[in-house]
C-alpha positions as CSV (number, residue, x, y, z in Angstrom):
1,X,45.6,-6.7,-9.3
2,X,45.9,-3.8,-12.0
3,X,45.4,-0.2,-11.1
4,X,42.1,-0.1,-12.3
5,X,40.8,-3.2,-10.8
6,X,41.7,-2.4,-7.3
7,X,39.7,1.1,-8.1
8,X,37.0,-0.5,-9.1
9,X,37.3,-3.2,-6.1
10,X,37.7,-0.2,-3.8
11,X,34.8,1.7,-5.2
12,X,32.9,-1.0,-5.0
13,X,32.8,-1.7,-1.4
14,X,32.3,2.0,-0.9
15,X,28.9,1.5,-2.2
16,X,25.9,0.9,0.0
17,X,24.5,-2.1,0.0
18,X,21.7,-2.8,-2.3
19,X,18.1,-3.9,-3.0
20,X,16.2,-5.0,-5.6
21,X,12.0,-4.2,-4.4
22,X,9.3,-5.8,-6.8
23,X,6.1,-3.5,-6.0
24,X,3.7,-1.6,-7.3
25,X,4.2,1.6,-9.7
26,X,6.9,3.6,-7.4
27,X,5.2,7.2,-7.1
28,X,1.7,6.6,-8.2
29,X,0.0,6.2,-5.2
30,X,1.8,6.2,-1.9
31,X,2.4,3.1,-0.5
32,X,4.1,1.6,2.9
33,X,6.8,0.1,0.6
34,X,7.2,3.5,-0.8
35,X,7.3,5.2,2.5
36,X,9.9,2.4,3.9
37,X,12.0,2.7,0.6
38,X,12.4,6.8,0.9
39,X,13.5,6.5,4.6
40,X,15.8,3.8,3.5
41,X,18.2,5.7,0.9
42,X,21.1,6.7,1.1
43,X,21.7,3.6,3.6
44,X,20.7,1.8,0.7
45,X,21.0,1.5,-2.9
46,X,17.5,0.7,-3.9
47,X,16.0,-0.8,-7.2
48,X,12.4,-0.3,-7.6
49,X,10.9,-2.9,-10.2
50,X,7.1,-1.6,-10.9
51,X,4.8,-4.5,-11.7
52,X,1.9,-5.5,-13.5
53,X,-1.0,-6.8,-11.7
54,X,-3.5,-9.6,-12.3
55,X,-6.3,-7.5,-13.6
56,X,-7.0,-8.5,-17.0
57,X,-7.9,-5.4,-19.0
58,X,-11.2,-4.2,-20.1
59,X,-12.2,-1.4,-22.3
60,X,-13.3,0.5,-19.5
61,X,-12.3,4.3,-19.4
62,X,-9.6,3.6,-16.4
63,X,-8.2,0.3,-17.9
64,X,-7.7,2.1,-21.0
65,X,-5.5,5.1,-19.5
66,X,-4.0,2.6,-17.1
67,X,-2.8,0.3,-20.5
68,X,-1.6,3.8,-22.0
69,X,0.5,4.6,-19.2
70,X,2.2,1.0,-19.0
71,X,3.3,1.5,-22.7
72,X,4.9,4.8,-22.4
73,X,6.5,3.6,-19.7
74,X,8.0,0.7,-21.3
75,X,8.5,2.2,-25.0
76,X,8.1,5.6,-24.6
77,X,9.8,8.7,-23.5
78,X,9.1,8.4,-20.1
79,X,10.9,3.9,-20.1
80,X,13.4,5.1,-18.3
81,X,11.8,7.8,-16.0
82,X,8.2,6.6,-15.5
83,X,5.9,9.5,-15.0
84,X,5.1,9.5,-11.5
85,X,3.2,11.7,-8.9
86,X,5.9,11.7,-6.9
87,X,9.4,11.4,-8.2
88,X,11.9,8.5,-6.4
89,X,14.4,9.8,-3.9
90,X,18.4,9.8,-5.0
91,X,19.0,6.5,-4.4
92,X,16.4,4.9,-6.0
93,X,16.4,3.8,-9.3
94,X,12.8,3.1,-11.2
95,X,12.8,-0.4,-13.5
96,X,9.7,-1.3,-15.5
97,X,10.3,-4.1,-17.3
98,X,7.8,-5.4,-19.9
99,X,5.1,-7.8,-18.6
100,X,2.0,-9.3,-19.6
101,X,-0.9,-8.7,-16.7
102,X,-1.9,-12.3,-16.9
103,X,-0.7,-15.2,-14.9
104,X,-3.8,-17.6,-14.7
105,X,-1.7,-19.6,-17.8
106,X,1.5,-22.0,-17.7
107,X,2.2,-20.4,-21.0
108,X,1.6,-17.2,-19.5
109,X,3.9,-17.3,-16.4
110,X,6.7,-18.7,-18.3
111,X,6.9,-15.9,-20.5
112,X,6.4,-13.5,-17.9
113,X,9.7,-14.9,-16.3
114,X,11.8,-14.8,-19.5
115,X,10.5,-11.2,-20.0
116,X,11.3,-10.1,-16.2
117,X,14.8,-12.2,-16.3
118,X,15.9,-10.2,-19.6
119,X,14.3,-6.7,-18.7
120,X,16.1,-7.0,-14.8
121,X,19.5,-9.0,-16.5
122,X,21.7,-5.8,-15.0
123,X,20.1,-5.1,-12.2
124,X,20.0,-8.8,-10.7
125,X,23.7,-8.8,-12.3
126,X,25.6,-12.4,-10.6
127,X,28.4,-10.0,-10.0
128,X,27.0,-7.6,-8.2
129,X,23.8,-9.2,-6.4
130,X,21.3,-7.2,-4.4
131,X,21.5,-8.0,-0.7
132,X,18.0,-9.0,-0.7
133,X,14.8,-9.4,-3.1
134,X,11.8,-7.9,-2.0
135,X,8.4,-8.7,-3.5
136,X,5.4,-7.0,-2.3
137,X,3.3,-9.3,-4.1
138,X,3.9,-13.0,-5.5
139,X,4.5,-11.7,-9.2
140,X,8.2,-12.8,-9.5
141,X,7.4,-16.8,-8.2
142,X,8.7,-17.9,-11.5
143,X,11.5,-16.0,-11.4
144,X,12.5,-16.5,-7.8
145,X,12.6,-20.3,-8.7
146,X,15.1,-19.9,-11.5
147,X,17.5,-17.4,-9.3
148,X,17.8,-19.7,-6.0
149,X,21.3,-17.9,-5.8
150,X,19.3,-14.5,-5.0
151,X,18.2,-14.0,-1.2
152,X,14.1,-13.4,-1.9
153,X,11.7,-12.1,1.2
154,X,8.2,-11.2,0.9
155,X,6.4,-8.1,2.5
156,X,2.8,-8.9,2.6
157,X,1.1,-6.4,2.9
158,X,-2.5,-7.8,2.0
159,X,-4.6,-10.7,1.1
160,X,-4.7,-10.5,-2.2
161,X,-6.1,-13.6,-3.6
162,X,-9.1,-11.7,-1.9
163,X,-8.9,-8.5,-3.5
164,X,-11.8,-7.7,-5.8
165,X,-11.0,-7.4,-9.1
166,X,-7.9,-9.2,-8.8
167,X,-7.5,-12.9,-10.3
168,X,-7.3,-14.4,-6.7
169,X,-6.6,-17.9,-8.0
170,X,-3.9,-17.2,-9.7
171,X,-2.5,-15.4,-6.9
172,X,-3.1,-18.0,-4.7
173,X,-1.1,-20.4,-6.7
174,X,1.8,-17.9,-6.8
175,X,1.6,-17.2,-3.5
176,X,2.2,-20.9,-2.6
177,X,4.9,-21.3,-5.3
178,X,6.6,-18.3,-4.0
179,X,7.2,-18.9,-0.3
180,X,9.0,-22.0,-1.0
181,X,11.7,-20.0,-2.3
182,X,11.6,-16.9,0.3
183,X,13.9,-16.9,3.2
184,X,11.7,-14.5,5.5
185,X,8.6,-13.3,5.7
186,X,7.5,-9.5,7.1
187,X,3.2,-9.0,7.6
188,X,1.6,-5.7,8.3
189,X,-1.0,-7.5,10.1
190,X,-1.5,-10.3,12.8
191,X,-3.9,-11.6,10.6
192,X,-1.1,-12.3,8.2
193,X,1.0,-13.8,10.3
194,X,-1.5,-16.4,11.3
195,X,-2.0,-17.1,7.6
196,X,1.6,-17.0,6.7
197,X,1.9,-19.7,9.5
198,X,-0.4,-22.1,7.4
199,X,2.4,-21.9,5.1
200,X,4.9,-22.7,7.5
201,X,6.3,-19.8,8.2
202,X,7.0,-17.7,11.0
203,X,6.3,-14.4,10.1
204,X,7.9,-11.4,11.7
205,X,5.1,-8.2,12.2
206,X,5.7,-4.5,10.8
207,X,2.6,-2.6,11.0
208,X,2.1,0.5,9.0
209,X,3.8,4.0,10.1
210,X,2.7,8.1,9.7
211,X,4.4,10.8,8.2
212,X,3.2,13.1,10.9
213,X,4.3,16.2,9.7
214,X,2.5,15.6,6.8
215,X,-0.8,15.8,8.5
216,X,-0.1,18.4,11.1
217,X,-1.0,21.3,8.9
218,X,-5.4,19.9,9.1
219,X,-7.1,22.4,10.9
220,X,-10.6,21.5,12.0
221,X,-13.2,23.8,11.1
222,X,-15.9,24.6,13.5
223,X,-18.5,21.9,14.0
224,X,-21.9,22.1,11.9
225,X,-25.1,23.1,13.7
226,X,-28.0,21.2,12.6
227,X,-29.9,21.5,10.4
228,X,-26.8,21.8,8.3
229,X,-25.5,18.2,7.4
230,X,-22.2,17.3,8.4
231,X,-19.6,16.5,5.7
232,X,-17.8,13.6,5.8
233,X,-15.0,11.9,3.8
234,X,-13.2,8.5,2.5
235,X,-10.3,8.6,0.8
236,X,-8.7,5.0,-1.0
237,X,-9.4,3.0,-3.7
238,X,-13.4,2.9,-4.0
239,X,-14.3,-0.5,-4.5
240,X,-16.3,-4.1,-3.3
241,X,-14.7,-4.0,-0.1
242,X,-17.0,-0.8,1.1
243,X,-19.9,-1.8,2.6
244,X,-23.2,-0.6,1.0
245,X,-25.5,-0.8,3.9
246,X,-23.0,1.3,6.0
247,X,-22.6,3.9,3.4
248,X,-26.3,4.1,2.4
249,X,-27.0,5.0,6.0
250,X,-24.6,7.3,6.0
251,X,-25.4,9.2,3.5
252,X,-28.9,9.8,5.1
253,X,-27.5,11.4,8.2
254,X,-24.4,13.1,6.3
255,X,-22.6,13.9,2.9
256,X,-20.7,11.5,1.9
257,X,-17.5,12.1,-0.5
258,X,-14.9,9.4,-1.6
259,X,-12.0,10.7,-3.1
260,X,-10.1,8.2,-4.8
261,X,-9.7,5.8,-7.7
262,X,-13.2,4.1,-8.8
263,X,-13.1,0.5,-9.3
264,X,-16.5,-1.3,-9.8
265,X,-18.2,-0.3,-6.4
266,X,-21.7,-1.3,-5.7
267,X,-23.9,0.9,-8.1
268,X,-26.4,1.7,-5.4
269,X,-23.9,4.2,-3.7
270,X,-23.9,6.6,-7.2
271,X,-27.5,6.5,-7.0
272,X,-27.8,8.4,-3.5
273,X,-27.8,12.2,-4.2
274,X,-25.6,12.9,-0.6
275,X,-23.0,10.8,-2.0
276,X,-20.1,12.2,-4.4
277,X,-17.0,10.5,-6.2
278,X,-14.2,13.4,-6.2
279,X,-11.6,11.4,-8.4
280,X,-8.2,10.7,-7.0
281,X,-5.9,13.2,-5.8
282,X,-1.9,13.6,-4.7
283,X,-0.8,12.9,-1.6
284,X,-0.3,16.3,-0.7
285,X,-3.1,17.4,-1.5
286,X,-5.0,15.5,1.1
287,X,-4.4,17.2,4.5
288,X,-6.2,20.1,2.3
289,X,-9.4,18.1,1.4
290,X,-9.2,16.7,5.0
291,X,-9.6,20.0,6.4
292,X,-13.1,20.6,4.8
293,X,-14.7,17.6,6.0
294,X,-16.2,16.9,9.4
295,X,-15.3,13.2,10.3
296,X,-13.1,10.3,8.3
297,X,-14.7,7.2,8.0
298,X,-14.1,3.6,6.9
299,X,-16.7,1.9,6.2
300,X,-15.2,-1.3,5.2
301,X,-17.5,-4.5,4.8
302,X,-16.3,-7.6,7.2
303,X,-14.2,-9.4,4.4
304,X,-11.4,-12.1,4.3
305,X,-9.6,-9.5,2.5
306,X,-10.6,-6.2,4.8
307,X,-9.6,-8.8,8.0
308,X,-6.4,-9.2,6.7
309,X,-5.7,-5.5,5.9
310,X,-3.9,-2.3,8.0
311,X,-5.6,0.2,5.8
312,X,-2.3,2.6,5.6
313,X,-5.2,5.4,5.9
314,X,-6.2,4.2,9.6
315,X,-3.0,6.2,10.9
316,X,-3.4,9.3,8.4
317,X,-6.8,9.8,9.9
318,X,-6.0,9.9,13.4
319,X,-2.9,12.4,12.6
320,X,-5.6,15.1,10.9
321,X,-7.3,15.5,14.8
322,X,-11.0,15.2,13.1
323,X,-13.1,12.8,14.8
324,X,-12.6,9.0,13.2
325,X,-15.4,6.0,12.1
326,X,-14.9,3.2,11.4
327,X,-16.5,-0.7,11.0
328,X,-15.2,-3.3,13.0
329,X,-12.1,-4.9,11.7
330,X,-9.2,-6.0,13.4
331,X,-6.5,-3.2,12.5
332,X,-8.9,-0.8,13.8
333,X,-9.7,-2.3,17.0
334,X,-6.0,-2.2,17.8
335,X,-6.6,1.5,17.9
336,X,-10.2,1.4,19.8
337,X,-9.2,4.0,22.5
338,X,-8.6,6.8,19.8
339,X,-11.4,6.5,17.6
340,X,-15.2,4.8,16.9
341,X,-15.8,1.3,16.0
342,X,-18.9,-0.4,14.6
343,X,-20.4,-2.2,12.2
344,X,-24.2,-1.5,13.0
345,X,-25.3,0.8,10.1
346,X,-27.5,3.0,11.8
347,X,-25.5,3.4,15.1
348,X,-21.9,4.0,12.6
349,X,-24.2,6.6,11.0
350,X,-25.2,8.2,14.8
351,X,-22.2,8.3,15.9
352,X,-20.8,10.4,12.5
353,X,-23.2,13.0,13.0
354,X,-22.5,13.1,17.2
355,X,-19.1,13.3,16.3
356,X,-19.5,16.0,13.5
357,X,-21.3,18.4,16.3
358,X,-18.9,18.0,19.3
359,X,-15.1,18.3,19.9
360,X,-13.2,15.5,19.6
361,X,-13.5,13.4,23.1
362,X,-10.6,14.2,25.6
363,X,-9.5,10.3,25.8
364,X,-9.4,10.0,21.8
365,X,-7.1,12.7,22.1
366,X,-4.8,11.4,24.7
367,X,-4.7,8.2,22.7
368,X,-3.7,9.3,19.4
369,X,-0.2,10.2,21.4
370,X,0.8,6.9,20.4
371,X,1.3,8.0,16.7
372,X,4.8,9.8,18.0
373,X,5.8,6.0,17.8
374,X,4.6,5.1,14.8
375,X,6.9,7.2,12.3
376,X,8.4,5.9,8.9
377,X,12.0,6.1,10.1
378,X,11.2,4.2,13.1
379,X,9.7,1.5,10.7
380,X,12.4,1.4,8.2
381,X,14.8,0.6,11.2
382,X,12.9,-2.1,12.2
383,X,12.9,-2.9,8.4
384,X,16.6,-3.4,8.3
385,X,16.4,-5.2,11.3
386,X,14.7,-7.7,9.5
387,X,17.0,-7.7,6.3
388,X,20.2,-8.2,8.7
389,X,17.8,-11.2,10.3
390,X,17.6,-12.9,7.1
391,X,20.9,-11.5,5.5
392,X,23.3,-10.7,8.0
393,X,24.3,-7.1,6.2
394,X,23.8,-3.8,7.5
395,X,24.1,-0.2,6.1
């Protein structure tokens, strides 16, 4: 072996292992991927691919800026250094290869995996493969089943062939097509693994963490007296998945405000004068906006696709200290002692304003102790634990 050889050999297996995680756009909205992937470097070497979903475009306002932002991401300035709300760790290297948001199409899918195979060529280099391929969604199915050299695992994290919006269909397809190629599977939710074992697959379960410094600087402010309304507050993506009859009751006890992105919600909820759409905002901006409101809610319709979830928000709430609501779904029974559940619209509206008015119960508090256990390094260990499962390498 030359000189140079045995330096790069040597440098080489100095470097932390590596992998490659297909998600959605790294720093845009926070996400448990995101969370997992910041505690992981510098263990790791990460490469985040951002993808395109399976919303097919309209001319609406947010489709439009959302279309804008892809392109200068993949032939502007910004191709190499996507603008994000929050830039990637050292460690982590951002990919966004170009993509069509369509996979309902033979035609469409197969040039979706020529484009992904030639936009990744260097970083799912055959020389220097990625321990593992992570796909938070089934996007790369088609390329999985032309790389059966790679070791792929899917983190499912929802439902999404129920997602509004979203072509479920076409999901569904990839979904199937995509676990024949995986060699482990990680859910957020036991719903998940129930319907990952249709599949046949025996799923392993990583429920969501909390970043509890994060949320340790909420103050609550003291309680409203009536006749003032209380203020209360949503904060996600503001879509089908709400239920109107919950809100609408809501709002006649309360003030409602959803911050968030819009995305087609029921048009009845605009219509009530004690409800408000703020708009999205950072992440660290909302301990801030937490701190004016009286009680977080989630009032979340019973779905196939809200079954399946672990809202990510469900822990943030309880780490403010402001008195919780929320319908009756499984993630948020698993947390019963530390908050309210039910999907009763008068009574979830009852207990918003009882809750605005009074100090938080004694036993919520004592349960929300739990959350010391729940923390994003704790998560991301277990994380690896399930990469060395499925790999046998650890950092």
């Amino acid at each position: 072996m030359t000189g140079d050889a045995a330096n790069r050999a040597t440098s080489s297996l100095e470097l932390p292992p590596r992998l490659v995680v297909f998600s959605d756009d790294f720093g845009r909205h926070p996400s448990s991927a995101q969370h997992i992937a910041r505690c992981l470097v510098p263990r790791w070497r990460i490469d985040w691919v951002n993808t395109i979903g399976t919303r097919r475009p309209s001319l609406s306002a947010r489709d439009l800026a959302r279309a804008a932002g892809k392109l200068r991401e993949w032939f502007g300035k910004d191709a190499a250094h996507p603008a994000a709300e929050m830039p990637p760790p050292t460690g982590l290297t951002v990919h966004s290869p170009i993509h069509w948001p369509g996979f309902g199409l033979r035609l469409e899918r197969r040039a979706n995996a020529a484009l992904l195979a030639r936009g990744l060529r260097d970083v799912l280099e055959p020389a220097h493969p990625p321990t593992a391929v992570f796909a938070t969604a089934p996007i790369p199915a088609d390329l999985a089943a032309t790389r059966p050299d790679l070791t792929w695992l899917y983190y499912c994290v929802d439902d999404l062939s129920q997602w509004p919006g979203l072509d479920g269909p076409a999901l569904a397809q990839l979904e199937v097509e995509f676990l024949r190629h995986v060699t482990g599977v990680l859910t957020v939710s036991e719903h998940l693994v129930n319907r990952m074992a249709e599949f046949g697959h025996d799923a392993d379960l990583l429920t969501h963490g909390i970043e509890l410094g994060h949320w340790s600087s909420v103050v609550r402010r003291t309680p409203p007296v009536a006749p003032t309304r209380p203020s209360t507050l949503f904060w996600g993506v503001i879509d089908r998945r709400l239920d109107t009859a919950l809100c609408l009751a809501l709002a006649e006890r309360c003030d409602v405000a959803f911050v968030g992105p819009i995305d087609n919600p029921d048009p009845r909820l605009a219509e009530h004068p004690a409800i408000t759409f703020e708009g999205p905002l950072p992440y660290d901006a909302l301990p801030g906006r937490a701190a004016l409101s009286d009680v977080l809610v989630m009032p979340y319709a019973d779905l196939p696709v809200t079954r399946a979830m672990q809202p990510l928000k469900l822990k943030e709430y309880l780490a403010t200290g402001l008195p919780v609501v929320c319908s009756d779904l499984p993630a948020n029974r698993e947390w019963s002692a530390a908050l309210d559940i039910t999907s009763d619209a008068e009574r979830f509206a009852e207990l918003a304003e009882t809750r605005a008015r009074a100090q938080l119960p004694a036993e919520q508090t004592a349960a929300r102790k739990a959350l010391d256990k729940e923390c994003w390094d704790a998560k991301a260990h277990r994380f690896e634990d399930f990469v060395a499962k499925h790999t046998g390498v650890r950092a």
